[in-house]
C-alpha positions as CSV (number, residue, x, y, z in Angstrom):
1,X,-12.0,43.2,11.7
2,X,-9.5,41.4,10.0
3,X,-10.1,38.0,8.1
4,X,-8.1,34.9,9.9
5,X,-5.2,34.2,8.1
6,X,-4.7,30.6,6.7
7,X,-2.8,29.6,10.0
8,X,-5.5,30.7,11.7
9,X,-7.9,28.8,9.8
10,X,-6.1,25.3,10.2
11,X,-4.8,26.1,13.8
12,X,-6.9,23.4,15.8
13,X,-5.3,24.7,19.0
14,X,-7.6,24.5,21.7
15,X,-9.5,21.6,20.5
16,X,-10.3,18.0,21.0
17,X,-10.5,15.6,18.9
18,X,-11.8,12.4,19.0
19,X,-10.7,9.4,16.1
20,X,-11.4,5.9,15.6
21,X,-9.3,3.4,14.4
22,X,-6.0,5.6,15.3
23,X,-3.8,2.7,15.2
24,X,-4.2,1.7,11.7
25,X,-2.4,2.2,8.3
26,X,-4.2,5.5,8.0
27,X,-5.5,6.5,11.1
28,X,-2.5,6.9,12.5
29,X,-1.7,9.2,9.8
30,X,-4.6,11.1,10.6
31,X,-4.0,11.0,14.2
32,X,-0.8,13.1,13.6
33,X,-2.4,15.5,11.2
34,X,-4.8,16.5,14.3
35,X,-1.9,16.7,17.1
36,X,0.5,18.4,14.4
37,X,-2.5,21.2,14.1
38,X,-2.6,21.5,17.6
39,X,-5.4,19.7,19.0
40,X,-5.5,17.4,21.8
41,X,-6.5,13.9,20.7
42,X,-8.7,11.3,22.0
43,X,-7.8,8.0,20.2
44,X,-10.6,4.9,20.6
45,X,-9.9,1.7,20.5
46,X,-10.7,-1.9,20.8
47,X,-7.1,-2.6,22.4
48,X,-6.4,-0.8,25.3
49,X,-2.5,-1.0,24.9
50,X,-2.4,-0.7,21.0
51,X,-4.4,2.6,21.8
52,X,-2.1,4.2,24.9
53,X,0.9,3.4,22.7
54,X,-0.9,5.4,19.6
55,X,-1.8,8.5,21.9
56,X,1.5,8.1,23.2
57,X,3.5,8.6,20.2
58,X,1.6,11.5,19.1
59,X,3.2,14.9,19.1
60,X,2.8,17.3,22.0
61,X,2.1,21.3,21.3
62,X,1.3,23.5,23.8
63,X,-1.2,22.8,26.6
64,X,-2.1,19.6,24.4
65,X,-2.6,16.3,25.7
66,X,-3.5,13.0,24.2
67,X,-5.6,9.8,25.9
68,X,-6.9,6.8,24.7
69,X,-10.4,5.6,25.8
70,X,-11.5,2.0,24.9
71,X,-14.4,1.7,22.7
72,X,-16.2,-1.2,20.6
73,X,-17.8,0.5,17.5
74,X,-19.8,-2.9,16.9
75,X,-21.5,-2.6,20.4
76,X,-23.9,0.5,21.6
77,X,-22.9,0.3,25.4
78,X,-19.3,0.6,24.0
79,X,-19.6,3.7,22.6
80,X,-21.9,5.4,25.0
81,X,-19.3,4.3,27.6
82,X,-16.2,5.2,25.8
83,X,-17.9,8.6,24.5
84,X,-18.5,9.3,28.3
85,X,-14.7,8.2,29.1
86,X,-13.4,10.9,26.5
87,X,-15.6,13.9,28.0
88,X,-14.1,12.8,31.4
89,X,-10.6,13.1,30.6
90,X,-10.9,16.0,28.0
91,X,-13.9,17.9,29.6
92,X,-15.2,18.2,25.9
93,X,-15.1,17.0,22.9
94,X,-15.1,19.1,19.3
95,X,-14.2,17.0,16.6
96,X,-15.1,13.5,15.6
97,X,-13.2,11.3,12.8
98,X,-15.1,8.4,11.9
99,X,-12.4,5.6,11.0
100,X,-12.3,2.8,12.8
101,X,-13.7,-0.1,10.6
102,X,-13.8,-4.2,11.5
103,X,-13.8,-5.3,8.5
104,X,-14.4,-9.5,7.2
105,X,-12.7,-10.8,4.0
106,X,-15.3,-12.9,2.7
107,X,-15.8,-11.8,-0.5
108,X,-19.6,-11.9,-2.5
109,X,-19.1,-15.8,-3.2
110,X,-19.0,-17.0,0.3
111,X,-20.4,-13.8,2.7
112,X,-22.9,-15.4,5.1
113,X,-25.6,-12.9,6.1
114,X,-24.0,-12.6,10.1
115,X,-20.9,-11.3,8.5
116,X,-22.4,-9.1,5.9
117,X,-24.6,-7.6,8.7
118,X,-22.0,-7.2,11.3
119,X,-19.6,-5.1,8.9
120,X,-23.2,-3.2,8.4
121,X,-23.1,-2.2,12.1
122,X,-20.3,-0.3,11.4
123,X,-22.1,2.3,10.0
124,X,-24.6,2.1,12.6
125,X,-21.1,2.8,15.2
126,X,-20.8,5.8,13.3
127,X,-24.3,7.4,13.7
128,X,-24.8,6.7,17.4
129,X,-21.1,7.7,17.6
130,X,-21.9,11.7,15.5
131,X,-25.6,11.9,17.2
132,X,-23.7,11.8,20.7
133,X,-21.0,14.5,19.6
134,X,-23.9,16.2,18.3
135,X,-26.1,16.8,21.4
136,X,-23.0,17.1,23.6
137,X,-22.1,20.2,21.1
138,X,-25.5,21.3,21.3
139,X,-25.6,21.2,25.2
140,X,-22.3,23.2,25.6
141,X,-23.7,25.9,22.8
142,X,-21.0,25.2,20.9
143,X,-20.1,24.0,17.1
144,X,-18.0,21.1,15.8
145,X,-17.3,19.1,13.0
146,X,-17.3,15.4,12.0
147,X,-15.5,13.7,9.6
148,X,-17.0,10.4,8.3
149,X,-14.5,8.2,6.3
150,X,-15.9,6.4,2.9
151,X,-13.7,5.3,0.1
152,X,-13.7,5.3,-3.7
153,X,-15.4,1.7,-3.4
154,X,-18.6,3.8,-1.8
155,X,-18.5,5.7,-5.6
156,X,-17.3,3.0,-7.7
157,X,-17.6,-0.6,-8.3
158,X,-14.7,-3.0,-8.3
159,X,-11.8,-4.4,-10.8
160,X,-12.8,-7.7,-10.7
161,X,-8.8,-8.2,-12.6
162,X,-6.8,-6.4,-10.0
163,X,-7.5,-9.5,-7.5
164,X,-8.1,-12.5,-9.3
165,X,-6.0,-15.0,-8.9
166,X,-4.5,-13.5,-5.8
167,X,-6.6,-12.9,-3.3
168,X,-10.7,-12.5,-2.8
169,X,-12.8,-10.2,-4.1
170,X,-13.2,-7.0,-2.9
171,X,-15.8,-7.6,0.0
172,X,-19.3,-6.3,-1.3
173,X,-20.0,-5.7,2.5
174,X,-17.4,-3.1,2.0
175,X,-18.7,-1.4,-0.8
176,X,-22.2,-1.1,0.9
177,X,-20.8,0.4,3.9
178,X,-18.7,2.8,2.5
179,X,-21.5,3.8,-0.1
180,X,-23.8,4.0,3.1
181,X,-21.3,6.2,5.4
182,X,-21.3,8.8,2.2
183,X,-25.1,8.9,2.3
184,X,-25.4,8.9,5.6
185,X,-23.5,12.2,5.8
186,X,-25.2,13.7,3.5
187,X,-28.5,13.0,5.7
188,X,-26.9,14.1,8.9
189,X,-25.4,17.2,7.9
190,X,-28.9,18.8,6.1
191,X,-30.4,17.9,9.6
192,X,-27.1,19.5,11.6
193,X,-26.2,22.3,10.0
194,X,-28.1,24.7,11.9
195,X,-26.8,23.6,15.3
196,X,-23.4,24.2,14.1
197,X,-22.2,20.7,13.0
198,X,-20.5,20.0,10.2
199,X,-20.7,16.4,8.8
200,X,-18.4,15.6,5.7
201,X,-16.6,12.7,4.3
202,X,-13.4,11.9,3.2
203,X,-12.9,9.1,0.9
204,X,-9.7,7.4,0.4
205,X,-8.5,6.1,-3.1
206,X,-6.1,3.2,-3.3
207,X,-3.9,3.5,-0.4
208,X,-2.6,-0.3,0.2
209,X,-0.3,-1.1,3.2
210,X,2.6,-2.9,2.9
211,X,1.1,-6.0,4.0
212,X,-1.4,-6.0,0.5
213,X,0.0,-8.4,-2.1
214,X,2.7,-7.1,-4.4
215,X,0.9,-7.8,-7.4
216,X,-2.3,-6.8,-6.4
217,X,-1.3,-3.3,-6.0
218,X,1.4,-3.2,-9.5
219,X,-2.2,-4.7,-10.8
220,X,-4.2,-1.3,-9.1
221,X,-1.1,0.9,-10.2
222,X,-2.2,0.3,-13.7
223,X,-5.9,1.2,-13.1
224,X,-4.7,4.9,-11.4
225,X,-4.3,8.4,-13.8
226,X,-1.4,8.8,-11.6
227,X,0.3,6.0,-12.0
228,X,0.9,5.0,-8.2
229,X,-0.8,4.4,-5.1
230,X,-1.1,6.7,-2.1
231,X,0.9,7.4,0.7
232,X,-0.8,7.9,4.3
233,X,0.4,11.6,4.6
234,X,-1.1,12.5,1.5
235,X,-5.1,12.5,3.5
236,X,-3.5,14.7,6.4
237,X,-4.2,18.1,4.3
238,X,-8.0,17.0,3.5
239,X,-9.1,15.7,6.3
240,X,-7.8,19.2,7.9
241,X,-9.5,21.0,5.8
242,X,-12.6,19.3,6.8
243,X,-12.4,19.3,10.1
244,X,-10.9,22.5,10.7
245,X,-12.4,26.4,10.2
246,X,-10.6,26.2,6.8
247,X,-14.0,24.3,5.7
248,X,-16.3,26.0,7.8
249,X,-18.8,26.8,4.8
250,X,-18.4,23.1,3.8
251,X,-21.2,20.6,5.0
252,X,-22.6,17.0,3.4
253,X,-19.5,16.8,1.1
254,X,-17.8,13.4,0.4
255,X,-13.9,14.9,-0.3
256,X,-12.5,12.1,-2.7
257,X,-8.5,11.8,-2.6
258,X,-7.5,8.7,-5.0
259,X,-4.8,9.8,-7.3
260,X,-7.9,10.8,-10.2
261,X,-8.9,7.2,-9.8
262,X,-12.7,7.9,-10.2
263,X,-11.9,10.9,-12.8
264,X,-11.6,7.8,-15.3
């Protein structure tokens, strides 16, 4: 028998996948990445119509077909509903990316505890959203792969410099849930791997949109080995490789793409 070829490997023809936060700076980058490797993707979101549009705009291979399902990641009847909604329309589900975040700005100075616990339920979204793909892989007898998203600021502390005087801190709501999401990957996939469920991370480095303020991000430039920011295309090859059979011996990693940013 021969060994797959690397097409092979990252070919996700067949598949479905299921991503969060698809209409955002990054997701939607993501959300490419999955369709351009063939799968059929389910994108969740808050906003019905910012959703459709998302799936809509996606790139069609053959047999594949993308939906949108609505789904609150703050609220458990949410997901259990939208969850169901994705099995209906795609009669399965086989990979999960954890991205969709709603995030507060208040930074350590002014955080009341409602809003540093409600960006904590995030991370709660994302376990009740993985244990479901979980036991619907297990019931079908079949393996899967989930893909958690973190950041840098889950490894690393702050530069207290890059924002002052132009905007608030970096939220320490933010660091603990991205810190949290890498942990609780780790946790899930030692518990996983033997039903066949893969659970990494990917975490993002500095990867500002265009709406981040100009001299925040010359001020980040300085503070990156390569000189420069990132550019949403340049997560589509790791998060394939994680979610794909490319990294089918890889389990409870956290995959950090940030330029050598936490190589300092």
């Amino acid at each position: 028998m021969n060994d797959p070829t690397i097409q092979e490997l990252f070919d996700l023809s067949g598949r479905v996948a299921l991503i969060s936060g698809a209409t955002g700076w990054l997701g939607s980058a993501m959300a490419r990445a999955l369709a351009e490797a063939g799968a059929s993707v389910i994108v969740a979101s808050r906003d019905r119509d910012n959703g459709t549009a998302a799936a809509a705009s996606l790139p069609c291979t053959d047999g594949t077909q993308h939906h949108c399902v609505v789904m609150d990641q703050l609220d458990d009847d949410s997901i259990e509903s939208g969850f169901a909604d994705a099995i209906a329309l795609a009669g399965g589900v086989d990979i999960l990316i954890n991205n969709g975040n709603a995030a507060d700005g208040h930074d350590l100075t002014d955080v009341t505890a409602e809003q540093f616990n409600r960006v904590m339920r995030n991370v709660t979204g994302y376990f009740l959203l993985s244990r479901l793909l979980r036991d619907h892989l297990v019931g079908r007898d079949a393996s899967g792969s989930i893909v958690n998203i973190g950041s840098m600021y889950g490894l690393v502390g702050s530069y207290p410099d890059a924002y002052e005087g132009i905007c608030a801190a970096s939220p320490a709501s933010y660091h603990t849930l991205k810190g949290g999401i890498i942990q609780l990957t780790r946790h899930l996939a030692v518990y996983w791997a033997r039903d066949g469920v893969r659970v990494n991370c990917l975490s993002p480095g500095p990867f500002p949109s265009h709406k981040a303020p100009p001299e925040m991000v010359e001020r980040l430039t300085t503070k990156s080995p390569m000189n420069r920011m990132g550019l949403p295309h340049e997560l589509k090859g790791a998060l394939l490789l994680l979610a794909s059979d490319a990294g089918s011996y890889i389990t409870g990693q956290n995959l950090t793409v940030d330029g050598g940013w936490t190589a300092w």
